[in-house]
C-alpha positions as CSV (number, residue, x, y, z in Angstrom):
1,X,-24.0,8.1,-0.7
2,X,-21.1,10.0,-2.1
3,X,-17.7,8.6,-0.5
4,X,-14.6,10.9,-0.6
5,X,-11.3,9.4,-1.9
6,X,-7.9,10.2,-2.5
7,X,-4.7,9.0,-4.0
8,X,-4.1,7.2,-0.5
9,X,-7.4,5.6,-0.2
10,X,-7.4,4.3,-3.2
11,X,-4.2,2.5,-2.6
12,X,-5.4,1.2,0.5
13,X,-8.6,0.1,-0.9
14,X,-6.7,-1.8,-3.7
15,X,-4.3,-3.4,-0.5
16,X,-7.1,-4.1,1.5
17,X,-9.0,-6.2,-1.0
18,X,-5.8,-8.3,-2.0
19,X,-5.9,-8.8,2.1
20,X,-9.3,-10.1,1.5
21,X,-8.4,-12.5,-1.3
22,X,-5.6,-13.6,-0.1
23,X,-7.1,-14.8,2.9
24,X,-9.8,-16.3,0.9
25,X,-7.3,-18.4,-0.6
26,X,-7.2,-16.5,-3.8
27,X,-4.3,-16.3,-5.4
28,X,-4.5,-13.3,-7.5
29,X,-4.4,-9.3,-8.3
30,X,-8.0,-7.3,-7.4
31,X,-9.7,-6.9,-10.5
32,X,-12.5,-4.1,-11.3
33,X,-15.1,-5.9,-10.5
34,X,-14.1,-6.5,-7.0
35,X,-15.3,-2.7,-6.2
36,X,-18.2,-0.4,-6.8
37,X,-18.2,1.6,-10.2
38,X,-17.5,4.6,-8.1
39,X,-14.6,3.3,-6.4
40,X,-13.4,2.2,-9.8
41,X,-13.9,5.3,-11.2
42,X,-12.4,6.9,-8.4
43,X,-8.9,4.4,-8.6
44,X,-8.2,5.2,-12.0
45,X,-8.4,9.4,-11.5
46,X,-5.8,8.8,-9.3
47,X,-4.0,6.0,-10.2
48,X,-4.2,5.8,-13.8
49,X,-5.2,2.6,-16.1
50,X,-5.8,-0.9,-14.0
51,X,-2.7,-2.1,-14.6
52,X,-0.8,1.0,-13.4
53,X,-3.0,1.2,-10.5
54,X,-1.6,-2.2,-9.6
55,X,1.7,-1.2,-9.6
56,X,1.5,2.2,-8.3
57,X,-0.1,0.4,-4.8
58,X,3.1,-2.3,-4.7
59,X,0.7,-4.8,-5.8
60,X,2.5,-6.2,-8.9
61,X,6.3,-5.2,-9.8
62,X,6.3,-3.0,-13.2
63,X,7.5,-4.0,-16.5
64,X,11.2,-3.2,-16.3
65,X,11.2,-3.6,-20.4
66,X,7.4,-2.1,-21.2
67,X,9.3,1.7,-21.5
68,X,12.2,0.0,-23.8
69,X,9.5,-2.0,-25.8
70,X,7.3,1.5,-26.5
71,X,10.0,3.7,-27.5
72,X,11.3,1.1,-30.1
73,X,7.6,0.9,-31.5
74,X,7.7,4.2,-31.5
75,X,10.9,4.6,-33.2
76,X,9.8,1.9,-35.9
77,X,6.6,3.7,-36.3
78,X,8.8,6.7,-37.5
79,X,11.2,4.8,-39.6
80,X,8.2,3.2,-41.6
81,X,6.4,7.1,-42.2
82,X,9.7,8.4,-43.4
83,X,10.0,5.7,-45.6
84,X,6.7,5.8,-47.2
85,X,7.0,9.7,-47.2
86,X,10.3,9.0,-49.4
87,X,8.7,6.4,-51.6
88,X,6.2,8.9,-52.5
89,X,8.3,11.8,-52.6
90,X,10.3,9.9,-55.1
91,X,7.2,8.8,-57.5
């Protein structure tokens, strides 16, 4: 049977299977296969990727530096095409 979810239930869901493990004497984040396919499916349509669902239910504090790091990527990924669009401009 089909079962309904939203952005909220899915955050509970997440919450209420650390519960579980915690109890269980567990020490550790839910992981996909601690839910259905559907639920999983389900948590990532509203939650995004695994790791963001995490941190968008207060699970696990976000990277403060993961925004920093990817924009310098980004702007080194930049630098290297301009470069290589110069070394062949110049040839």
């Amino acid at each position: 049977m089909s079962e309904k979810f939203d952005r909220q239930s899915c955050i509970s869901l997440l919450k209420e299977k650390k519960k579980e493990l915690d109890a269980a004497g567990d020490d550790r984040f839910p992981k996909r296969s601690d839910f259905t396919e559907e639920q999983i499916v389900a948590i990532k349509a509203f939650l995004g990727p695994w790791p963001r669902a995490l941190e968008e239910s207060g699970l696990k504090q976000a990277d403060p530096n993961r925004e920093i790091d990817k924009m310098q990527k980004r702007i080194a990924s930049k630098r290297k095409k301009t470069e290589i669009k110069k070394v062949k401009k110049g040839s």
